[in-house]
C-alpha positions as CSV (number, residue, x, y, z in Angstrom):
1,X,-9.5,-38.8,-16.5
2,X,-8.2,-38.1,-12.9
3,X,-10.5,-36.0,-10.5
4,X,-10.2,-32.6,-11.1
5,X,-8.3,-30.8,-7.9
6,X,-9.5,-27.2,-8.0
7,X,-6.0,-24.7,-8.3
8,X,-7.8,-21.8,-6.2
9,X,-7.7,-24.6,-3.0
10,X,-4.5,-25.3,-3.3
11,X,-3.6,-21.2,-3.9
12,X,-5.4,-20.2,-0.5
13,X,-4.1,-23.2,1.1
14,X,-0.6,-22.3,0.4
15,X,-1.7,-18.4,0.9
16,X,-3.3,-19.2,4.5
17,X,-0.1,-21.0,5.5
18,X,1.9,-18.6,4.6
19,X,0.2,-15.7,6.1
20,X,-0.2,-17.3,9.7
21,X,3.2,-17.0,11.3
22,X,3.0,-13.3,9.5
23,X,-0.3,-12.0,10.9
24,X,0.1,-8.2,11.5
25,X,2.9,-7.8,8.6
26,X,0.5,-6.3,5.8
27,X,0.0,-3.1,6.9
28,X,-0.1,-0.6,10.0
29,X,-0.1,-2.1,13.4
30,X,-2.1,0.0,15.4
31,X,-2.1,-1.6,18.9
32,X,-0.7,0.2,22.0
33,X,-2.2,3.4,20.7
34,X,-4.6,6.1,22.6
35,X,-7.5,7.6,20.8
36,X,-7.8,10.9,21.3
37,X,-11.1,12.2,23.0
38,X,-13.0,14.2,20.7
39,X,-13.6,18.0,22.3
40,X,-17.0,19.3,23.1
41,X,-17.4,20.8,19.2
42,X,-16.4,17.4,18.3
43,X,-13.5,17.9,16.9
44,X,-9.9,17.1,18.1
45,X,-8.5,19.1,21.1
46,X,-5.3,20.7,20.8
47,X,-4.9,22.0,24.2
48,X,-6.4,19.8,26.8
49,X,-3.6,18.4,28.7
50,X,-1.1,19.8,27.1
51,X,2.0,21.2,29.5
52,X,3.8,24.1,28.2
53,X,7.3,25.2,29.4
54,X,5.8,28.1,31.5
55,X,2.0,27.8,33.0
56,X,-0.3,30.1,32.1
57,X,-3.7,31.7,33.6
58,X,-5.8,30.9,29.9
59,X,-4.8,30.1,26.7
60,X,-6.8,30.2,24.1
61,X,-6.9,28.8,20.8
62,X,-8.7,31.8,18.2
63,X,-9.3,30.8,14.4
64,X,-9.2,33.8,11.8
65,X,-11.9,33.6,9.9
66,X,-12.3,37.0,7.9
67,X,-9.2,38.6,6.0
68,X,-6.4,40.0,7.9
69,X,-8.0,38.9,11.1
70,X,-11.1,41.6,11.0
71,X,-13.3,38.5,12.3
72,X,-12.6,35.3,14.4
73,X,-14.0,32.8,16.9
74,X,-12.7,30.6,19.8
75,X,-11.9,27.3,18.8
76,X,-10.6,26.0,22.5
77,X,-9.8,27.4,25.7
78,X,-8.4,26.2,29.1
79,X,-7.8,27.8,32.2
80,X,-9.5,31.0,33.7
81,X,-9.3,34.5,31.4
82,X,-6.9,37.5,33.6
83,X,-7.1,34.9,37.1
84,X,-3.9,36.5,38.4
85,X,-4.1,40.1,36.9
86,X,-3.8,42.9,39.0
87,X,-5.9,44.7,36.7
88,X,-8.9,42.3,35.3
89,X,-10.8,44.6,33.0
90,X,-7.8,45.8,31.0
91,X,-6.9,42.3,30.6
92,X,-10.2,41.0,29.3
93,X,-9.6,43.9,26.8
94,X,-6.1,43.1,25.7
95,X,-7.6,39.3,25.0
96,X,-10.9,40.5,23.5
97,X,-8.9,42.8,21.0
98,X,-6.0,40.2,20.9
99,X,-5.7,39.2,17.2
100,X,-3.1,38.8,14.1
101,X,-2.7,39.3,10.0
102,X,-1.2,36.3,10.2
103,X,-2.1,32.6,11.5
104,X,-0.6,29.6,11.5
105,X,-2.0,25.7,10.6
106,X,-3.4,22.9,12.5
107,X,-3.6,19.3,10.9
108,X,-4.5,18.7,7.2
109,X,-6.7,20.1,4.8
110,X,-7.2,20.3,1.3
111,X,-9.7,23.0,0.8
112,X,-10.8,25.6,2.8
113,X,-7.9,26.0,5.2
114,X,-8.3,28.6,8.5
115,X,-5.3,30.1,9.8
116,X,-5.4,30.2,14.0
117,X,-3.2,32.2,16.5
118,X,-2.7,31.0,20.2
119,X,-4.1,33.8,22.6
120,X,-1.6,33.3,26.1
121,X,-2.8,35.3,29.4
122,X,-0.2,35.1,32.1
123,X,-1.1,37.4,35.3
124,X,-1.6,41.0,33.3
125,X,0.5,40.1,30.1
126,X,-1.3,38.5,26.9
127,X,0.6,37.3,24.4
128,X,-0.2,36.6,20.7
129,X,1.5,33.8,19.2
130,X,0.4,33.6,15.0
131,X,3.5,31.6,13.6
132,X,4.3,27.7,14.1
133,X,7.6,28.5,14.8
134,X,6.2,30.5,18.6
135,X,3.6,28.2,19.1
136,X,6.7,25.4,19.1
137,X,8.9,27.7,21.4
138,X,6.1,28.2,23.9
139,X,5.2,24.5,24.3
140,X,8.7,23.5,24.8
141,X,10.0,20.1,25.3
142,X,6.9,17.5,24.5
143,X,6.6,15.3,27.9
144,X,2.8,14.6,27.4
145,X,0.9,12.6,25.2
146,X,-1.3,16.5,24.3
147,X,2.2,17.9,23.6
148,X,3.1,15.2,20.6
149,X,-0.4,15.7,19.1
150,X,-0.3,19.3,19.1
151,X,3.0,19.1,17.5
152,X,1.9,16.6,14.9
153,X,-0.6,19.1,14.0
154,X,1.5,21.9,13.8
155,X,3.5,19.8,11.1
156,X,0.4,19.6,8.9
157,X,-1.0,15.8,10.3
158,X,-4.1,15.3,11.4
159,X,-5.0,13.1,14.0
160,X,-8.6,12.1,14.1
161,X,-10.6,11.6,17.5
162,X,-12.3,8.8,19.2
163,X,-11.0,7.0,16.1
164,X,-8.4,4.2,17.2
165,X,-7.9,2.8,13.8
166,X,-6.6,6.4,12.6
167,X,-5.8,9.0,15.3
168,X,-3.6,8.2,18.8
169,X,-0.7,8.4,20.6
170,X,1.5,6.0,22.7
171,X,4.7,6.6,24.5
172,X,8.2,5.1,23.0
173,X,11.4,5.8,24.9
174,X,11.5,9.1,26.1
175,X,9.4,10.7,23.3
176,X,6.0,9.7,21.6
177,X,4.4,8.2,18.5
178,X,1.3,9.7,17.2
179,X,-0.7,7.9,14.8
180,X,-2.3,10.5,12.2
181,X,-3.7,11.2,8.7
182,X,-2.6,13.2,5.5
183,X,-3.8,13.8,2.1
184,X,-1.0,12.8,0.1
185,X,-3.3,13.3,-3.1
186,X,-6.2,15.0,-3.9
187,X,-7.0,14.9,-7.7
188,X,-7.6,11.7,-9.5
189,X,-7.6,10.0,-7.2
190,X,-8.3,11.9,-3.9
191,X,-5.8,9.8,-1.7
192,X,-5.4,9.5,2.0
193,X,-2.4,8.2,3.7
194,X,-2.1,6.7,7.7
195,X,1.1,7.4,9.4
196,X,3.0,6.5,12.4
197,X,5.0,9.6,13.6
198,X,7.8,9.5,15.8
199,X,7.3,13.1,18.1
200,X,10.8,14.0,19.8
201,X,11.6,16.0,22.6
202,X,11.7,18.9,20.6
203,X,9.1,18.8,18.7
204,X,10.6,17.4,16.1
205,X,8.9,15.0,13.7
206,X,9.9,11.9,12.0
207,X,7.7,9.6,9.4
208,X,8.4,5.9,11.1
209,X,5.5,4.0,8.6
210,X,3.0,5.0,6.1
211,X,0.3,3.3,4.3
212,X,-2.6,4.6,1.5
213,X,-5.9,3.9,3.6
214,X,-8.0,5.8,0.9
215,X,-8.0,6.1,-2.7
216,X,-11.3,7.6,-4.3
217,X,-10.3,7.6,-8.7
218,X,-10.5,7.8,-10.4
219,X,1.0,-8.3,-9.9
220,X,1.0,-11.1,-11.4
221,X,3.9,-11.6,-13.7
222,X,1.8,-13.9,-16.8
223,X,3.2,-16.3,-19.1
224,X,6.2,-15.3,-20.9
225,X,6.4,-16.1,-24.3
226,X,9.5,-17.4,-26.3
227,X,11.3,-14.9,-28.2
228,X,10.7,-12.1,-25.4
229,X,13.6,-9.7,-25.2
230,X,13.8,-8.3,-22.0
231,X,14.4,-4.4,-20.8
232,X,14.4,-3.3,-17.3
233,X,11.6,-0.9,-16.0
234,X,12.1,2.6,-15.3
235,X,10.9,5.1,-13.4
236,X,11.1,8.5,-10.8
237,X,10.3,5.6,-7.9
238,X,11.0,1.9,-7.3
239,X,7.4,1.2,-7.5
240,X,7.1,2.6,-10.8
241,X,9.9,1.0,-12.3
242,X,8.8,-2.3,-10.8
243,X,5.0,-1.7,-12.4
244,X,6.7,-0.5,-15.7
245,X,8.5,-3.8,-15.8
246,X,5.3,-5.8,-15.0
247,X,3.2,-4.6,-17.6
248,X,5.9,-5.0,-20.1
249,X,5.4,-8.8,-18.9
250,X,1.7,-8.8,-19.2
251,X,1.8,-7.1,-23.1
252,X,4.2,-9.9,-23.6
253,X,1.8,-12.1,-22.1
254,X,-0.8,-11.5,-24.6
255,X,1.1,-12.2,-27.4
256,X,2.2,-15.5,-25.6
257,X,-1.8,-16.5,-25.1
258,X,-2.3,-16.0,-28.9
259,X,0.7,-17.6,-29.8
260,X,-0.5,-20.4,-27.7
261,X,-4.2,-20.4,-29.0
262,X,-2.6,-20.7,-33.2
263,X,0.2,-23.8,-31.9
264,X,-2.6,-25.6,-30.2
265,X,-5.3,-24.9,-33.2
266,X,-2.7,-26.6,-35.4
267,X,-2.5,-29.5,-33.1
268,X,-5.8,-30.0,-33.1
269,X,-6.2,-29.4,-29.2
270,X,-9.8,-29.8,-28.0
271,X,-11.8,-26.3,-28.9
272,X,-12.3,-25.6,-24.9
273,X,-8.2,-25.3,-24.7
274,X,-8.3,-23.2,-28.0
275,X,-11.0,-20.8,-26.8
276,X,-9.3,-20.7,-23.0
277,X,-6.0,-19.9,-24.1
278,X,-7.7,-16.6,-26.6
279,X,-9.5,-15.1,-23.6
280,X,-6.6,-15.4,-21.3
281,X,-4.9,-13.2,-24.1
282,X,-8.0,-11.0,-23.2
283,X,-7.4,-11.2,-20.1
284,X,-3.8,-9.9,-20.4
285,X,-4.5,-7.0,-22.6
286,X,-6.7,-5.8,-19.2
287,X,-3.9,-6.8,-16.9
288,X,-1.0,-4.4,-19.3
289,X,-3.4,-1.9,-19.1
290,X,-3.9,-1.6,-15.1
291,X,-0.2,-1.7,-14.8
292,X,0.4,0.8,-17.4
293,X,-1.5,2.8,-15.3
294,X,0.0,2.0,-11.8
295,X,3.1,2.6,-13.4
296,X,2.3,5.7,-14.1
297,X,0.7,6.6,-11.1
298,X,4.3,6.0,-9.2
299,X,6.3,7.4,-11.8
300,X,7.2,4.4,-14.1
301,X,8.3,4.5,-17.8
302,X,6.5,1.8,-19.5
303,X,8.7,0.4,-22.7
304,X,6.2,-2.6,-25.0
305,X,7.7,-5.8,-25.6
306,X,10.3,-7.1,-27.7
307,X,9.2,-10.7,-29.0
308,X,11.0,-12.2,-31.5
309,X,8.5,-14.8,-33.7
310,X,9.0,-18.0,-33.3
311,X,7.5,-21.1,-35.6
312,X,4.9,-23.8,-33.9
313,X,6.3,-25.8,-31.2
314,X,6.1,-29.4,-30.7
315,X,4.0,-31.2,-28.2
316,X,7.0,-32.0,-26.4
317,X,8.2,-28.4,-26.7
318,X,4.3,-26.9,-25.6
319,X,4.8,-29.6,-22.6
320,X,7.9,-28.5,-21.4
321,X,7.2,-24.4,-22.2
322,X,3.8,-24.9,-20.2
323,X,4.8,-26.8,-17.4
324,X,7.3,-24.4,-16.3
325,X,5.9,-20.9,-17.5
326,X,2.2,-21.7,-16.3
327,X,2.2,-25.1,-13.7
328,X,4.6,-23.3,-12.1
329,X,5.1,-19.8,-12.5
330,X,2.0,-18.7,-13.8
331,X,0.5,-20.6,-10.4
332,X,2.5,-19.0,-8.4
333,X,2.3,-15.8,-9.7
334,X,-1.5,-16.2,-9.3
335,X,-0.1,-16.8,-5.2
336,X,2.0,-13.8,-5.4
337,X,-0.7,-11.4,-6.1
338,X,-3.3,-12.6,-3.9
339,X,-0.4,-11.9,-1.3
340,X,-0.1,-8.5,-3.2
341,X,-3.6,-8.1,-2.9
342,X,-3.7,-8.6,0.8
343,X,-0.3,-6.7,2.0
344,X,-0.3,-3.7,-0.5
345,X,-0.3,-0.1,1.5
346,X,-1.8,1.2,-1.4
347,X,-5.3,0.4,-1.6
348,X,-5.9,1.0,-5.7
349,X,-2.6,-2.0,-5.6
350,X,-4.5,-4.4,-3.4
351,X,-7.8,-3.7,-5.6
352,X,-6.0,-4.2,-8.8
353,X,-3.8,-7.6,-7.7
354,X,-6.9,-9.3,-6.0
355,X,-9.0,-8.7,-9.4
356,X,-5.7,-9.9,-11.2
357,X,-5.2,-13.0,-9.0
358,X,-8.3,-13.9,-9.9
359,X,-7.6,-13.6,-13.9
360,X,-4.4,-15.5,-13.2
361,X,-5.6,-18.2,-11.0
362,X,-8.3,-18.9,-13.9
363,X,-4.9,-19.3,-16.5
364,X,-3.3,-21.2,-14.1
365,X,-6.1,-23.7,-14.4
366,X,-5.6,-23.7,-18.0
367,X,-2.0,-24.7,-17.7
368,X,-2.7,-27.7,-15.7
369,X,-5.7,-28.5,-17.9
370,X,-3.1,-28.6,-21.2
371,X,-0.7,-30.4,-18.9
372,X,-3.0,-32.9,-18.4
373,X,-4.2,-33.1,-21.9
374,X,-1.0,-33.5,-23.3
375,X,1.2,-35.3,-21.2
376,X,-1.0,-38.9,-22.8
377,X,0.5,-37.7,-26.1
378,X,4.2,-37.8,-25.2
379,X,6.6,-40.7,-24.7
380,X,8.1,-41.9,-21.5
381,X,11.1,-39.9,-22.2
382,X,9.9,-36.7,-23.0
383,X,7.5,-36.8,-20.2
384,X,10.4,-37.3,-17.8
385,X,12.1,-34.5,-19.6
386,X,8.6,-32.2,-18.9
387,X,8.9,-33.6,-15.2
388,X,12.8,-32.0,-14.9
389,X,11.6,-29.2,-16.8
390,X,8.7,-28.3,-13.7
391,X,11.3,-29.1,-11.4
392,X,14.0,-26.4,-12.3
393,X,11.3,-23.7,-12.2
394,X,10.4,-24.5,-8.9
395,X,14.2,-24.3,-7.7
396,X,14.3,-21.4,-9.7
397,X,11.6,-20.0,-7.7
398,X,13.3,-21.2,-4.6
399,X,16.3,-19.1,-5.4
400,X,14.7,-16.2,-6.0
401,X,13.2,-16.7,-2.6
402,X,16.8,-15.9,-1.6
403,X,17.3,-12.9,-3.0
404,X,16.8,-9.5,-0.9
405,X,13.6,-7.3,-2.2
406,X,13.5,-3.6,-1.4
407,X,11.0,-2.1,1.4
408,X,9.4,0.2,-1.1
409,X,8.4,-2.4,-3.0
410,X,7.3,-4.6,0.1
411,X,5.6,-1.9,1.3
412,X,3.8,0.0,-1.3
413,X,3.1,-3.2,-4.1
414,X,2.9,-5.8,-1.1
415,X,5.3,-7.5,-2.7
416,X,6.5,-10.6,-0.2
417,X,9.8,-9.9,1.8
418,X,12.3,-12.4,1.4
419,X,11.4,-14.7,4.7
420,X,7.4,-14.3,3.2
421,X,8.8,-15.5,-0.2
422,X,10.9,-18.1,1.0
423,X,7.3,-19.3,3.0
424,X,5.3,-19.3,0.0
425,X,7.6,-21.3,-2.4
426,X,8.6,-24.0,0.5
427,X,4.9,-24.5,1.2
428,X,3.6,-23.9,-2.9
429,X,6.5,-26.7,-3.8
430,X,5.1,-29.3,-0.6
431,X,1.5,-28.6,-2.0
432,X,2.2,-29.5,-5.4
433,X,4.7,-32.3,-4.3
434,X,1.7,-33.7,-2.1
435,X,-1.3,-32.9,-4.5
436,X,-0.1,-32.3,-8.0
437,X,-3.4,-30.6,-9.4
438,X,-4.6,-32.9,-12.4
439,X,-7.3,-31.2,-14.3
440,X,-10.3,-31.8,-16.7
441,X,-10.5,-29.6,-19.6
């Protein structure tokens, strides 16, 4: 027997190659950015350094916190109270009795959520701003790096201090991006989402990138079997319709295991292959079951299978079946989701693909184990036929390289772009050109 060559070295081979001309594509980059300095309460400041259209003596930043206003504190303050009033003590009074039956938002909350008004003092005059739309008007254009935070929080982000990884800003052109947080979920699962915001002149604000960096609950494409009838995924979202699609595979899949597990029974395959092939049907009933669900979570429609039976196969016809649907796509669809698993946005994705990668890598092994048990048992010819067979699923792979994928689906499922994809099956095709894996059963 030839020395076993383990598939999982030749997967993060291939995976590492892949990924190293593409470091900083899975996810967020959040160089260049800021932090923002936490305030003495230790929360995030809203109005040190901020540069509103016309300069005032104090402004202070009041949160309502009984009905209608009755009670409130000072969140933040800058400046001096009344400094150019020409009558101090009424001015301390108009501030002290300054409030509002109304209020307006800062940042991102998901329970208890204060309403705040913006106290302004210039010379004898205080003014009472309570709505976003005043607070906007007062600050005018944004032309400091305070201004785009402040107006990121008056859109509903927040944007966390003295934590880099989540909360900054950074100058672009003649505006800002602020890097922020939002729940985008908050029952089953409680879901928290990092963006990078484009802050215009204005005030305006624009959602450049996103990605799930939270996700408190609550793929791999297997072997096909012969027979399947195929129907197209649907769904509210790409991502559904994609995840609808690939558990429709993976149901398929199980019957394909079994299928597999009966045809190699009757051909009196050694018990290991028998008993590998039933728990990778196992296996896939898990797999249909995590994408029913992601499916679901983005909106997807998930239809079951079509298979049409089919009676045993020959040895010839197992050979030529397994050698494209599992030494070659099953192998790389083990690839595909470790990828999945590393450039998925959505955390509960990269969870589920890096415990399915795992599942597949294992099946993967189990295709080149039957490869290797039955090749011995077929002539010269049909072994060349099993050869061309291999070969026109890896061209078939390298066409569908070629093919354009869509950004939601890059993004959100981690699904490789087309240069990623066009990487992985040029370097998966050199690695099993250079070190075709024999296995041991």
């Amino acid at each position: 027997m030839a020395s076993f060559n383990p598939i999982d070295e030749i997967l993060h081979h291939v995976l590492s190659l892949s990924l190293a001309p593409l470091v900083g594509a899975c996810g967020i980059d959040t160089d260049g950015f800021t932090a923002v300095a936490c305030a003495g309460a230790g929360g995030a400041p809203y109005l040190s350094g901020i540069a509103p259209r016309d300069p005032a003596d104090y402004v202070e930043l009041r949160e309502l916190t009984g009905p209608a206003g009755t009670a409130t504190r000072t969140r933040e303050s800058v400046g001096v109270r009344c400094a150019g009033a020409a009558d101090r003590p009424a001015c301390e009074q108009k501030i002290a009795a300054a409030t509002s039956g109304g209020g307006f938002s800062l940042g991102n909350c998901v329970d208890f959520c204060p309403s705040h008004v913006l106290i302004v003092n210039t010379r004898d005059e205080v003014l009472v701003l309570d709505t976003r739309d005043e607070v906007r008007a007062w600050l005018g254009p944004v032309d400091t790096p305070a201004d785009a935070v402040l107006a990121a929080s008056l859109d509903g982000y927040t944007v966390p201090c003295d934590r880099p990884d989540e909360g900054g800003v950074r100058p672009s052109g003649g505006a800002y991006e602020v890097l922020a947080t939002r729940y985008t979920q908050i029952c089953d699962p409680v879901e928290r989402t990092l963006y990078v915001l484009a802050v215009g002149a204005g005030g305006d604000v624009q959602e450049l990138e996103s990605e799930v960096i939270a996700s408190e609950p609550g793929v791999c494409i297997g072997r096909r079997p012969a027979g399947l009838g195929r129907t197209a995924g649907r769904g509210a979202t790409r991502v559904g319709a994609y995840f609808a699609s690939v558990a429709q595979l993976e149901a398929a899949s199980v019957w394909a295991f079994e299928a597999l597990g009966r045809e190699l029974a009757q051909h009196r395959a050694p018990r290991p292959l028998v008993e590998r092939a039933r728990l990778a049907g196992r296996d896939e009933v898990r797999h249909a079951r995590l994408m029913r669900r992601l499916s679901a979570r983005h909106g997807g429609r998930w239809e079951p299978p079509q298979i049409e039976p089919r009676p045993v196969r020959s040895l010839e016809e197992l050979a030529i079946d397994n050698a494209a649907e599992g030494c070659v796509r099953e192998t790389y669809g083990a690839l595909v989701g470790m990828w999945q698993g590393r450039c998925a946005r959505d955390p509960l994705v990269r969870r589920v693909m890096a415990r399915i990668a795992r599942d597949e890598a294992r099946h993967a092994k189990l295709s080149w184990a039957l490869d290797a048990w039955l090749r011995p048992r077929l002539s010269p010819a049909e072994r060349r036929r099993v050869d061309e067979a291999r070969r026109e699923a890896l061209a078939g792979l390298e066409e569908g390289a070629r093919r354009d994928v869509d950004r939601e689906l890059v993004l959100c499922a981690g699904l490789p772009d087309e240069q990623a994809s066009r990487t992985l099956t040029r370097h998966f095709a050199e690695a099993l050109a250079a070190s075709p894996p024999p296995a041991r059963i």
